[in-house]
VOGU-3710 file (C-alpha; in Angstrom, 3 decimals, decimal comma):
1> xxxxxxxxxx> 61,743/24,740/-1,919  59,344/27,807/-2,157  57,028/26,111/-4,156  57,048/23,060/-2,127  55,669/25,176/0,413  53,193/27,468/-1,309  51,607/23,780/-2,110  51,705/22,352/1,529  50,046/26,119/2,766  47,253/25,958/-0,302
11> xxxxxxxxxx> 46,708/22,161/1,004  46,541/23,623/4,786  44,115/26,582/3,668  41,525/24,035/1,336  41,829/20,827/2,684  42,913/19,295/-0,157  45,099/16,124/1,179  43,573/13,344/0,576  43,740/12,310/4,029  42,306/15,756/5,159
21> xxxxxxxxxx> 39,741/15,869/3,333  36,272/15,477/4,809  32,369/14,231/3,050  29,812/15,984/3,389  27,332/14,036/6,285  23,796/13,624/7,050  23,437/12,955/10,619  19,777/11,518/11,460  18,959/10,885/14,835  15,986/7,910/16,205
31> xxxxxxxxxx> 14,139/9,579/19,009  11,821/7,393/21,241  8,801/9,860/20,250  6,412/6,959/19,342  4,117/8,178/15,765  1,469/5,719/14,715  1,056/2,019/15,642  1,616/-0,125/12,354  -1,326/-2,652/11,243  0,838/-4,078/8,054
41> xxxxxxxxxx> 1,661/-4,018/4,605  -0,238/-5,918/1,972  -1,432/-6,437/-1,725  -4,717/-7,715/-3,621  -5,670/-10,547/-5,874  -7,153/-8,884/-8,409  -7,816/-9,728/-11,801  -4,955/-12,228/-11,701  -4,807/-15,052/-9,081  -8,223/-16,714/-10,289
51> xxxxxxxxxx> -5,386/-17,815/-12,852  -3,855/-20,048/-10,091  -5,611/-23,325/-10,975  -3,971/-23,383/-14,575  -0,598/-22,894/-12,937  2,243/-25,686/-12,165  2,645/-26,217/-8,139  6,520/-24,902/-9,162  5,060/-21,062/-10,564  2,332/-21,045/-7,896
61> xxxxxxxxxx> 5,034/-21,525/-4,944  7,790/-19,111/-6,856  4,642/-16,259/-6,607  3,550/-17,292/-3,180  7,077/-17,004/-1,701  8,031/-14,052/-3,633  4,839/-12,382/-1,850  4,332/-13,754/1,176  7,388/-15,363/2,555  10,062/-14,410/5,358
71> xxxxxxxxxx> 12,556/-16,696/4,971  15,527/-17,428/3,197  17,510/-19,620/0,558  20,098/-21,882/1,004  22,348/-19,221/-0,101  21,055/-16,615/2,432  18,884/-14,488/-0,319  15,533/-13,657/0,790  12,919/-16,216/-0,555  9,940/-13,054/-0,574
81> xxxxxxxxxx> 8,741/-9,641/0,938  6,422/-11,029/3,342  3,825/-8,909/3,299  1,242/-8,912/6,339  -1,860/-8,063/4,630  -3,611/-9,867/2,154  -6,504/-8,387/0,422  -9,342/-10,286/-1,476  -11,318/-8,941/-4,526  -14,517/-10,226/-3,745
91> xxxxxxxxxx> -15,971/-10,857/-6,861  -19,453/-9,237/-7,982  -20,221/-12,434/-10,781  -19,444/-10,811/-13,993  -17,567/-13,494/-15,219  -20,655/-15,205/-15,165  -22,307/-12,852/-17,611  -19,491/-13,269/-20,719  -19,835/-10,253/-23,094  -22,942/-9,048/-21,884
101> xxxxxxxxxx> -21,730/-7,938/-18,509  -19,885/-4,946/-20,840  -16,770/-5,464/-18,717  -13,424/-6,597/-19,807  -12,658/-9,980/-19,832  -9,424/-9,753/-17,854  -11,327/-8,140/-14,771  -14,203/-9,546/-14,883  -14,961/-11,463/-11,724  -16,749/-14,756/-10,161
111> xxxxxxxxxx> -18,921/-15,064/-7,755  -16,989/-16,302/-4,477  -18,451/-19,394/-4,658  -16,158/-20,098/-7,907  -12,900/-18,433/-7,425  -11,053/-21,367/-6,872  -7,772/-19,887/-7,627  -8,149/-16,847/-5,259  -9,171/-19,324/-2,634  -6,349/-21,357/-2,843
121> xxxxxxxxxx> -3,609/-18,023/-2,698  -6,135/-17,330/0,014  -4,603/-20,621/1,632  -1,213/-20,015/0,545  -1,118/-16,569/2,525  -1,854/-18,289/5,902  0,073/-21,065/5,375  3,001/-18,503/5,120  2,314/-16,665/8,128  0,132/-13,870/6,340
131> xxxxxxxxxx> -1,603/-12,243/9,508  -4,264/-10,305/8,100  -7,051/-10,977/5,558  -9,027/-8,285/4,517  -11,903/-9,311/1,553  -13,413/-5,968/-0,811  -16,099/-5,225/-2,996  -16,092/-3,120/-6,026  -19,678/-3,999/-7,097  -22,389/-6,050/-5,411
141> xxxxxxxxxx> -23,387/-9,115/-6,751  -24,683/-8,572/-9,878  -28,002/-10,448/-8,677  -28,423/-7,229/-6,886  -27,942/-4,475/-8,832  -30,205/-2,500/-10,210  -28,991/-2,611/-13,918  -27,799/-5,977/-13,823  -24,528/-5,294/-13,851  -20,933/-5,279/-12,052
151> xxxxxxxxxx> -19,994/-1,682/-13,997  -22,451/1,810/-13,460  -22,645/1,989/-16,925  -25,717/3,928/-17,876  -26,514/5,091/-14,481  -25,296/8,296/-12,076  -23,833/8,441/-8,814  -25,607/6,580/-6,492  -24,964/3,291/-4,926  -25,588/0,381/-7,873
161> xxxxxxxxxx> -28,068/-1,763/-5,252  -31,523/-2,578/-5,633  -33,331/-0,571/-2,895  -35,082/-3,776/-1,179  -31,347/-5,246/-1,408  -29,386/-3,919/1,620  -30,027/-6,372/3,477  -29,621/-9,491/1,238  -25,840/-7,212/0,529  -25,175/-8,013/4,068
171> xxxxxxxxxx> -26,653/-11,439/4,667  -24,361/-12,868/1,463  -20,781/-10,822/2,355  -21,731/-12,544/5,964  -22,168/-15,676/3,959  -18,891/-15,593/2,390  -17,106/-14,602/5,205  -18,439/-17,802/6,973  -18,258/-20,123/3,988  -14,731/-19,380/3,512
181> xxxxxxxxxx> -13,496/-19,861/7,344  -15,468/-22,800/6,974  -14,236/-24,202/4,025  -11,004/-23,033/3,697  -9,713/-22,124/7,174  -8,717/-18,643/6,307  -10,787/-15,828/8,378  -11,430/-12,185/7,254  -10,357/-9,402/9,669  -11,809/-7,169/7,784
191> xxxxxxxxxx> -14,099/-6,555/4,782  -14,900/-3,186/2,863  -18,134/-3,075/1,226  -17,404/-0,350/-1,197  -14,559/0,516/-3,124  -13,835/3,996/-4,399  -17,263/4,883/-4,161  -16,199/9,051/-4,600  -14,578/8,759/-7,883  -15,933/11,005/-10,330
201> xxxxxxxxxx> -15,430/8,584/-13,356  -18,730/6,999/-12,173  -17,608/3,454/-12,711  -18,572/3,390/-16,367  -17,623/-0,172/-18,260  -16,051/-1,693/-19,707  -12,331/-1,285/-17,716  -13,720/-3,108/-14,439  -16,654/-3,792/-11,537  -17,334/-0,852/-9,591
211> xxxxxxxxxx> -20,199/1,858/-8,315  -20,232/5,013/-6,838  -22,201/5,929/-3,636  -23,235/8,208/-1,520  -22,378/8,958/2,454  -25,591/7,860/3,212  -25,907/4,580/1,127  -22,590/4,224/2,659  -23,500/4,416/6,290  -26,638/2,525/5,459
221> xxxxxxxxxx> -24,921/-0,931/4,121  -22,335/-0,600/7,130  -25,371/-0,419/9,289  -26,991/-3,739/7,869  -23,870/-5,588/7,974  -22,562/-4,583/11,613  -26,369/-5,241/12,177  -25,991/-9,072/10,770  -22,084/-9,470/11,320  -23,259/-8,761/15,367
231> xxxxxxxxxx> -26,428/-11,449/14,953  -24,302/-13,761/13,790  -21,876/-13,433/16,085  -18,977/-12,742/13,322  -15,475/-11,008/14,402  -15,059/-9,616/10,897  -14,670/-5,641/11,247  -16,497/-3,370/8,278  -14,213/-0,900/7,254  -15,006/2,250/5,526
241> xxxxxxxxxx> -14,772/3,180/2,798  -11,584/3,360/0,341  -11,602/6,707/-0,726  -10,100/6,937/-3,914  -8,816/9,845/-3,368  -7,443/11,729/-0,285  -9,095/15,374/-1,387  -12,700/13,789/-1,088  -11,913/12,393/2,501  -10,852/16,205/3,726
251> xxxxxxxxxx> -13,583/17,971/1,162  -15,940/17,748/-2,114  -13,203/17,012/-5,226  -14,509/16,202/-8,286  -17,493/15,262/-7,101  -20,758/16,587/-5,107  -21,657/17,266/-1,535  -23,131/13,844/-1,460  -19,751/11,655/-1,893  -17,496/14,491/-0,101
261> xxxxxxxxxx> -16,204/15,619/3,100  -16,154/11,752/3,741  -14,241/12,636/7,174  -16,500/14,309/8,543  -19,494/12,390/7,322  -18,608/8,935/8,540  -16,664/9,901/12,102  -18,402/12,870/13,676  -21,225/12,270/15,636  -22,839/15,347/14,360
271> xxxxxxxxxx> -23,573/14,116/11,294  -26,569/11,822/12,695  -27,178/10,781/8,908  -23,826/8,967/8,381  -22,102/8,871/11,490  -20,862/5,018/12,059  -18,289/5,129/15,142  -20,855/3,886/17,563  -21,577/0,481/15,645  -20,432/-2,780/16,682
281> xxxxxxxxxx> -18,294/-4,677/13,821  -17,062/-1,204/12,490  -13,056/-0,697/12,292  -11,958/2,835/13,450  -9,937/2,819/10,373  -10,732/4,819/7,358  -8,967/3,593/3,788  -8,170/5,895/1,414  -6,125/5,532/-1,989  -2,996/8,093/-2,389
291> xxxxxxxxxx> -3,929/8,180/-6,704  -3,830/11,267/-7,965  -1,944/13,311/-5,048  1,301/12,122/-5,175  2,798/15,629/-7,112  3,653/18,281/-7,342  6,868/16,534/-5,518  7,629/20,075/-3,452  10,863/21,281/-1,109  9,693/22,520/1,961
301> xxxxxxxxxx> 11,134/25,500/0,628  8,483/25,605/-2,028  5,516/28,016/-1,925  2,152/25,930/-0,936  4,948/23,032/0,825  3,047/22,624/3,986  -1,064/22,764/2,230  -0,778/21,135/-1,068  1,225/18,135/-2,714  3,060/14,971/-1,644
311> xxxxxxxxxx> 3,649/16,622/1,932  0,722/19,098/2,612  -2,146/17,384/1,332  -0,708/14,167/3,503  -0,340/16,746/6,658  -3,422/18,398/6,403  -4,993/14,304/6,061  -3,069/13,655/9,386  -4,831/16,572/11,085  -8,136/15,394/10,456
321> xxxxxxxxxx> -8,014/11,991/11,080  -6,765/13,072/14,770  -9,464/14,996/15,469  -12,086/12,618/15,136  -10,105/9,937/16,263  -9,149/7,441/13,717  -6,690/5,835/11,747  -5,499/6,228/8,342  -4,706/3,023/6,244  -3,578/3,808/2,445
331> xxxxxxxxxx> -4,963/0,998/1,023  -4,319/0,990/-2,798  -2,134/2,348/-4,970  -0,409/2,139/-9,012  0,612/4,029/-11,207  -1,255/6,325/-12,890  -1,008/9,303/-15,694  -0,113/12,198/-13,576  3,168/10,778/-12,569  4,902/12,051/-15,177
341> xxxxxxxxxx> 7,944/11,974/-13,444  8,463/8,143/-14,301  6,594/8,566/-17,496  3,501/7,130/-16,354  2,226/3,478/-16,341  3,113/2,141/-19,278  5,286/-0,127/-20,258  6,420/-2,253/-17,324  9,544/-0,722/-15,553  11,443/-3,620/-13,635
351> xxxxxxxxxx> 13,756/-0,800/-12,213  14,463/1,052/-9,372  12,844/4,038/-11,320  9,501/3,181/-10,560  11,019/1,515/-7,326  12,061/4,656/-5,960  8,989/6,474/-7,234  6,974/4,534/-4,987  8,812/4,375/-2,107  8,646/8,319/-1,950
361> xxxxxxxxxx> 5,268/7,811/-1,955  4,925/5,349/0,871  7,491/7,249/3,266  5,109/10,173/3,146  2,452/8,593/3,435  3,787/6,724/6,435  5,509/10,221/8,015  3,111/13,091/7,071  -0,084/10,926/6,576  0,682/9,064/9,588
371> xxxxxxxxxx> -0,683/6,071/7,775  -1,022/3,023/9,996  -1,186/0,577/7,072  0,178/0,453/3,445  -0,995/-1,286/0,684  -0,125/-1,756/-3,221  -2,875/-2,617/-5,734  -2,185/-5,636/-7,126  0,023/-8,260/-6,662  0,955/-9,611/-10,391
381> xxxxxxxxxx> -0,361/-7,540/-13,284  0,815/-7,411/-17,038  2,231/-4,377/-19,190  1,024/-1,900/-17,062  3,136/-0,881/-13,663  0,427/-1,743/-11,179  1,555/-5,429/-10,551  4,787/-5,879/-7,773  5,161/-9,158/-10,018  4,378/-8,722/-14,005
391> xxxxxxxxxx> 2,757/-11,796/-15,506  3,052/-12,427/-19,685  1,937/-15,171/-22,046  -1,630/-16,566/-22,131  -3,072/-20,241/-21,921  -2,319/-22,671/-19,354  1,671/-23,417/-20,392  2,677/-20,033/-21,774  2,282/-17,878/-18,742  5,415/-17,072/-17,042
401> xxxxxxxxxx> 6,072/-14,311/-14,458  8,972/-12,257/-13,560  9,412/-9,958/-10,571  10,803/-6,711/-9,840  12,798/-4,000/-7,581  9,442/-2,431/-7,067  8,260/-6,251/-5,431  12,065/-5,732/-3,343  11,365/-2,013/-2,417  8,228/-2,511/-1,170
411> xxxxxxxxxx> 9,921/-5,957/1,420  12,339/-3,262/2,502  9,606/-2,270/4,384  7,077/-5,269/4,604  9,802/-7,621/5,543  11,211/-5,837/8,611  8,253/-3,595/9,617  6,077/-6,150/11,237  2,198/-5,544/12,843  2,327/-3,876/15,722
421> xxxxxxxxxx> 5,483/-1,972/15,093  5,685/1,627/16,256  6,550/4,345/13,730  9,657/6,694/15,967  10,328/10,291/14,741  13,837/11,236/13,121  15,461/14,002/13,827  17,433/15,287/10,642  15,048/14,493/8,344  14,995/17,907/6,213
431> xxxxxxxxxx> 11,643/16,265/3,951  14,123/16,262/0,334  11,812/14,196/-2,182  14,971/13,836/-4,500  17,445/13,235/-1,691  17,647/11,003/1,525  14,883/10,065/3,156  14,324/8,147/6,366  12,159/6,749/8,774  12,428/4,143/12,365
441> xxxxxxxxxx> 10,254/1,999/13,565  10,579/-0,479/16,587  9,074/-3,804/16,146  7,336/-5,803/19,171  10,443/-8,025/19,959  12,241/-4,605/20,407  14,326/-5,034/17,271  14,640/-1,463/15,667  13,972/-0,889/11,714  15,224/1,928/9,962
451> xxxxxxxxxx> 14,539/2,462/6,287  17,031/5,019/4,163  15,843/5,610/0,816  18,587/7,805/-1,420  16,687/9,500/-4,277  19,337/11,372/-5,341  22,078/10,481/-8,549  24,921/9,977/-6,087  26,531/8,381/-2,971  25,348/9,830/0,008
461> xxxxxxxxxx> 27,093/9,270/3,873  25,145/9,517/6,329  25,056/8,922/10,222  22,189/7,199/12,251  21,896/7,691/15,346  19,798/5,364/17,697  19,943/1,866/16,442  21,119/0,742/18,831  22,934/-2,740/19,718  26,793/-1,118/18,292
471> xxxxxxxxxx> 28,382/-2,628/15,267  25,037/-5,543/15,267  22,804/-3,735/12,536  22,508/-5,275/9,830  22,146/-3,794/6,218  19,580/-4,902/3,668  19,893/-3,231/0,347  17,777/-2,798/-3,124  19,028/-1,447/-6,136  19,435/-1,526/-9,689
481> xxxxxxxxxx> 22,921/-3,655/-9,474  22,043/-7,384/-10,166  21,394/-9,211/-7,253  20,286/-6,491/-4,789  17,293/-7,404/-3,769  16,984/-6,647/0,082  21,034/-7,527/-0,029  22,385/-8,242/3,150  25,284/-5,991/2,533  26,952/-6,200/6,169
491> xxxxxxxxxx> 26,846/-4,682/9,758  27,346/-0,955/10,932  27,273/1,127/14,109  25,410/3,956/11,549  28,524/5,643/11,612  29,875/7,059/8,306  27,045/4,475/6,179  27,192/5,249/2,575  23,986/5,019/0,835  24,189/4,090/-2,505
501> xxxxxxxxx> 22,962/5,789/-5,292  19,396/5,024/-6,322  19,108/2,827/-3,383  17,173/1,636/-0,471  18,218/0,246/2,510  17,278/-1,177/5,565  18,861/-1,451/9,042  17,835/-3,938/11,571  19,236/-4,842/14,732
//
């Protein structure tokens, strides 16, 4: 009888009965504080989709779907991650040169005049509800350049167009942008005339197309095409100028005064040089890529949390972009060597590994960068992790193509987080890169999103506050278990939710 009761006290004092005995519980609460207004999510055609012609109608619907679609199966499965942006590599003509273009023969690139297959995916974006089209330029035409090439190679870090050639730049990118509304029915929103133009690598061959430039050859081709964009009365906006990295937009990184401080350059009127904010046909949007800053992967109770790494370089971006007035879109990212963590971009991972690893990356850049639009490289790629979809096998029959929980991770955002959604604050949120993290957005037909990622080896509970619409929310989930791919998993109240391990999931009501 004593001991009976020496057990029942110890059990009082610890909490040890099983029905006593209490989880440990995040509580996150959805404020109405309204963040950023969100343009969309998207992914390019590179290198890849001019494949489309050689493809059965059967592999070229399974990819469209799986990128572009909304809806679901006849079993209730989601058909794709319907992603809101799609972005077109417009070709500089390499292909056109064969070996002596010194490029690659994977991404080398037609003219626009032959890229039948990116045309068609073109097609098969709008006709699944795709809203926004967005065409780029790594190189001009080759026609144009002043080595004859779609690569810098032998040249140093200026813009890769002939001097009499701005304007013929802008006349043909108008050109295309007409030819294909014309001819295809698909109209760009938006068109970038250079790509990564900061990047201290120079854009030597033979890995792709590509130039460097300076600010002011910068502002001087976004000059001559709002100039003939205007004339011709085109709605097509310019956008400038996909940084490839974040450090060059806020200073000079790896690179000189010329192609640095890009911020500053391009959006304060002080700069009379390369100022652009007071042109017609010019987006107040500035792209940037988030390569090369996504560690160290710090704790806000690490030294240097709040000026350098996945958080403080992404904060101190934010604070910039507000005081000249414009908004951020991340517009590319892969993998690349410095992430370390996953162990880097080779082979393909079809895991949540590299799942996760990215969607760490795009829920900072969404909550610290404040990033109005989010965008992964490419759509399908090969043995390297910079395709959602991974492609294998060459020649018209062989080719077959598989997708992944980094496609699925990605939808857990693209899917439910439509245009013109609002980004809300949560409170809670304690910014753990290896635990749970969260963010709320509400859509345009009032429906509230929230997105839960759980970093962290274990089962997590957690409590949401601020869905709204009691016991109606419905859980989406991605993980490594087979057949979680943006899961309907049930409804919740966000009471007592258990996130599973290595997971993400998404609650709309």
């Amino acid at each position: 009888m004593k001991r009976i009761s020496v057990i029942i006290v110890f059990a009082l004092l610890t909490g040890s009965f099983a029905t006593a005995k209490k989880k440990d519980t995040q509580t996150f609460r959805i404020t109405q504080e309204e963040r950023q207004r969100i343009d969309g999510f998207g992914a390019s055609d590179a290198w890849s989709m001019w494949r489309a012609t050689w493809w059965s109608d059967s592999l070229r619907t399974q990819i469209a779907d799986w990128l572009f679609s909304s809806e679901t199966d006849k079993d209730g499965n989601p058909k794709g991650i319907g992603l809101s942006i799609w972005r077109f590599n417009a070709g500089a003509g390499s292909a056109t040169q064969g070996d002596s273009a010194k490029i690659n023969r994977d991404t080398r690139t037609e003219y626009y005049q032959n890229q039948t297959g990116q045309r068609l995916f073109l097609k098969m974006a709008k006709e699944r509800g795709v809203p926004v089209m967005l065409a780029f330029f790594n190189s001009p035409p080759v026609s144009m350049t002043i080595n004859g090439l779609g690569t810098n190679t032998g040249r140093g870090g200026t813009f890769n167009l002939k001097e009499d050639m701005y304007d013929d730049f802008a006349r043909y990118a108008a050109d295309m942008v007409e030819t294909i509304e014309r001819e295809d029915g698909v109209k760009f929103d938006y068109l970038c005339p250079v790509n990564e133009p900061d990047g201290s690598w120079n854009w030597q061959g033979p890995k792709q197309e590509g130039t460097p430039a300076t600010n002011r050859e910068i502002a001087r081709i976004t000059r001559e095409m709002s100039k003939e964009f205007s004339q011709r009365g085109l709605t097509t906006q310019i956008m400038v100028n996909e940084s490839s990295d974040i450090r060059c937009m806020l200073g000079i990184h790896d690179t000189d005064w010329q192609r640095g401080n890009e911020i500053q350059a391009f959006w304060n009127s002080d700069s009379t040089d390369t100022y652009v904010g007071n042109l017609p046909n010019v987006a107040h949007i500035m792209a940037g890529h988030s390569y090369w800053t996504n560690t160290p992967v710090l704790k806000p109770k690490d030294r240097g949390y709040e000026r350098r790494g996945l958080y403080g370089i992404r904060k101190r971006l934010d604070k910039a972009m507000k005081e000249v007035g414009v908004k951020f879109w991340m517009s590319e990212l892969c993998i690349m060597g410095n992430d370390h963590e996953i162990g880097g971009g080779t082979p393909y991972d079809f895991t949540m590994k590299t799942a996760l690893y990215v969607a760490r990356v795009m829920h900072y850049d969404l909550t610290a960068a404040n990033a109005c639009s989010w965008q992964w490289w490419r759509a399908l790629g090969g043995n390297y992790r910079d395709g959602l979809l991974m492609g294998s096998g060459r020649g018209r029959q062989g080719y077959r193509v598989r997708d992944s929980k980094l496609l699925w991770s990605v939808g857990n955002y693209s899917r439910f987080v439509r245009p013109g959604a609002v980004r809300l604050e949560v409170e809670g949120n304690d910014g753990d890169p290896y635990g749970v993290m969260v963010s709320a957005y509400r859509n345009e037909d009032g429906s509230t999103v929230v997105v839960a990622i759980n970093y962290s080896n274990k089962d997590v509970e957690v409590n949401i506050d601020g869905m709204g619409n009691s016991g109606k929310t419905t859980m989406y989930r991605t993980s490594d278990t087979e057949g979680e791919n943006l899961k309907n998993v049930g409804v919740t109240d966000g009471k007592g939710v258990t996130l599973k391990a290595r997971s993400i999931t998404t609650f709309k009501n």
